[in-house]
Rosetta silent file (secondary structure, phi, psi, omega in degrees, C-alpha in Angstrom):
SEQUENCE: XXXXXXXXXXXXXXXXXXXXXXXXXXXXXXXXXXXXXXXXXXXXXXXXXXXXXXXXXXXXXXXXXXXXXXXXXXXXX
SCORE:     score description
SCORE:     0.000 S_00000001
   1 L     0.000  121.503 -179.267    0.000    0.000    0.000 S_00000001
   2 L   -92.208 -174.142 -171.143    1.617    3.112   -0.901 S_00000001
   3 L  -101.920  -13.868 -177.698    1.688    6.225    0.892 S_00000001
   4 L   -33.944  149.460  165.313    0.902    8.973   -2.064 S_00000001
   5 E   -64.684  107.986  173.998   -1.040   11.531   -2.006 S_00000001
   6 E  -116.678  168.048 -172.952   -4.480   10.893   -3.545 S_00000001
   7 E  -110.698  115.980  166.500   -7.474   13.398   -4.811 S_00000001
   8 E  -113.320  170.282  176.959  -10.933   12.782   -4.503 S_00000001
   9 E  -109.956  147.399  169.884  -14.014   15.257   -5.352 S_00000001
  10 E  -158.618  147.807 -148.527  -16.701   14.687   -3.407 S_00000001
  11 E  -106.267  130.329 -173.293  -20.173   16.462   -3.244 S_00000001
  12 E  -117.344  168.652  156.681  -20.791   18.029    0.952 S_00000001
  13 L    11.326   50.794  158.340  -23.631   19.588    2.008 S_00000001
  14 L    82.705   33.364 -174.173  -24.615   20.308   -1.857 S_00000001
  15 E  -143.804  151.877 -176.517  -21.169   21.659   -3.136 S_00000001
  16 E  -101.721  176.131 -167.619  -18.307   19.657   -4.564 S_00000001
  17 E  -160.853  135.351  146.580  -14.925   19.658   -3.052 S_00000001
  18 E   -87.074  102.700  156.540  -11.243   17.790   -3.176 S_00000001
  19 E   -86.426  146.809  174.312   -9.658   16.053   -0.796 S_00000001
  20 E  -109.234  102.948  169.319   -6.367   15.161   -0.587 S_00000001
  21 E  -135.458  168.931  170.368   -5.077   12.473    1.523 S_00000001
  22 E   -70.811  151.378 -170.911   -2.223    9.486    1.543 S_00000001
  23 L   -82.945   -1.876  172.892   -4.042    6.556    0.417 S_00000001
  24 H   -45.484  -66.994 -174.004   -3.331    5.105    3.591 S_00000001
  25 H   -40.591  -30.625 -141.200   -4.988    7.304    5.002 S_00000001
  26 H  -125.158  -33.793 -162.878   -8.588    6.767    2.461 S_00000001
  27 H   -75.693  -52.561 -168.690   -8.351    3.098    2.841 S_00000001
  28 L   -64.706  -27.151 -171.731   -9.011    3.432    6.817 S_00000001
  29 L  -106.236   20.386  154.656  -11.473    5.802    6.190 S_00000001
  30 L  -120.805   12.875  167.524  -13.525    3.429    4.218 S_00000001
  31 L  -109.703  -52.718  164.181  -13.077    0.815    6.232 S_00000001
  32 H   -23.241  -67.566  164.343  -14.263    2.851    9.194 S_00000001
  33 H   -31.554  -37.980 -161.929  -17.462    3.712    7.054 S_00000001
  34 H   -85.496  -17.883 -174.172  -18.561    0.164    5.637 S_00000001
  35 H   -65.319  -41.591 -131.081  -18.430   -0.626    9.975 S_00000001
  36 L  -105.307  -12.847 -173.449  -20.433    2.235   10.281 S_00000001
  37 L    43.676   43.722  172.012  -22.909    1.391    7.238 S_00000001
  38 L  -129.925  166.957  173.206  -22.466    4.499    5.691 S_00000001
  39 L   -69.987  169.183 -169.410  -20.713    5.413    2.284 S_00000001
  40 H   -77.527  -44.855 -175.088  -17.332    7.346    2.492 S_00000001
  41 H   -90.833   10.903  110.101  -18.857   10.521    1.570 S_00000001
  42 H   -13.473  -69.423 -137.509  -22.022   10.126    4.209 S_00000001
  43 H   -94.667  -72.104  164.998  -19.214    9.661    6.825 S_00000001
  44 H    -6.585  -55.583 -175.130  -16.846   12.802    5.144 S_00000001
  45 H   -73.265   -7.276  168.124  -20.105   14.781    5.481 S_00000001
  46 H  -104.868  -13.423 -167.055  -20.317   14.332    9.000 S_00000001
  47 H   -85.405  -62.688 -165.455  -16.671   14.534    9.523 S_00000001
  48 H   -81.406  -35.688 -174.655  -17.072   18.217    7.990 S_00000001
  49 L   -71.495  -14.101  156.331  -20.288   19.137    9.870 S_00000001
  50 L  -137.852   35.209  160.773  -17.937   18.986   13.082 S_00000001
  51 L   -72.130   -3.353 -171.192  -14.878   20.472   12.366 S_00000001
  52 L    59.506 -159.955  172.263  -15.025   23.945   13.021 S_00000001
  53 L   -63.852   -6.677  150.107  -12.651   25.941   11.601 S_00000001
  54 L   -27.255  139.721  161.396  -10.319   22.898   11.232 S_00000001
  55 L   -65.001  128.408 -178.898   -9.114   21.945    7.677 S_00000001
  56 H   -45.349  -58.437 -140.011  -11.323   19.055    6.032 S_00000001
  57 H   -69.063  -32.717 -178.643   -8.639   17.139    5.234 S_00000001
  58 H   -67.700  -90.451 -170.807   -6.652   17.680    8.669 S_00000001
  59 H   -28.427  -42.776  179.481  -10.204   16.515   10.566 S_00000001
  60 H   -30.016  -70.829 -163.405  -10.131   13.584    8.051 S_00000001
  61 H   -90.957    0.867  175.913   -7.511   12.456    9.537 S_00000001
  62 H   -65.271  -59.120 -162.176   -7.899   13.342   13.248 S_00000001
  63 H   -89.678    8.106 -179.941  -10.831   11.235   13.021 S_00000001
  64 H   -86.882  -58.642  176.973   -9.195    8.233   10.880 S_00000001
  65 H   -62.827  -42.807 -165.310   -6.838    8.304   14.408 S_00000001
  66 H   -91.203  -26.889  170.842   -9.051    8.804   17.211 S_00000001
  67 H   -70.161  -23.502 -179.789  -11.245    5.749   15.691 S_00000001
  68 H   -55.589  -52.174  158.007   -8.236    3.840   15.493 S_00000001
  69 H   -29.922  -52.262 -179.610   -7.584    4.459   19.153 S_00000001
  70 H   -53.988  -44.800  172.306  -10.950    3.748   20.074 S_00000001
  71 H   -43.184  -59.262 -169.423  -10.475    0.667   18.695 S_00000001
  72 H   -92.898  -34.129  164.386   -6.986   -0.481   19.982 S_00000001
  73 L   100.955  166.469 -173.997   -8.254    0.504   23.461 S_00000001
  74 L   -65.128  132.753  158.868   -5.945    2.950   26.132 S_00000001
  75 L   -19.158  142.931  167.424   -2.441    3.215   25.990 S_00000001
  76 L  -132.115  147.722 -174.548   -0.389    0.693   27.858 S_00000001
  77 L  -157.191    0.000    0.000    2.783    1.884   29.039 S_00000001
């Protein structure tokens, strides 16, 4: 799996847009979705409806992390 940057358009709240992310990055966020039973851009559109002033693409991936966490359970150290 490589790490490049890839571009998708996708339509938000009735406007189209590009994101850019590592495809890492795109894979994880569709696997988070199909758990979630929603399409990528469903779960993008909610993703954007609570970022604030945050960058899409930046939130993207904040929230590609904090499910992974969620996931993997609390730090052991």
């Amino acid at each position: 799996m490589g790490a490049g940057i890839v571009k998708h358009s996708v339509s938000i709240a009735g406007h189209r847009t590009s994101i850019s992310l590592e495809e890492p990055f795109w894979e994880a966020l569709r696997q988070i979705a199909d758990k979630q039973s929603l399409s990528v851009q469903a779960l993008i559109g909610l993703i954007d409806a609570e970022r604030g002033e945050q960058n899409l693409s930046s939130a993207i991936r904040v929230h590609v992390l904090r499910s992974l966490q969620a996931v993997s359970g609390p730090e052991t150290r």
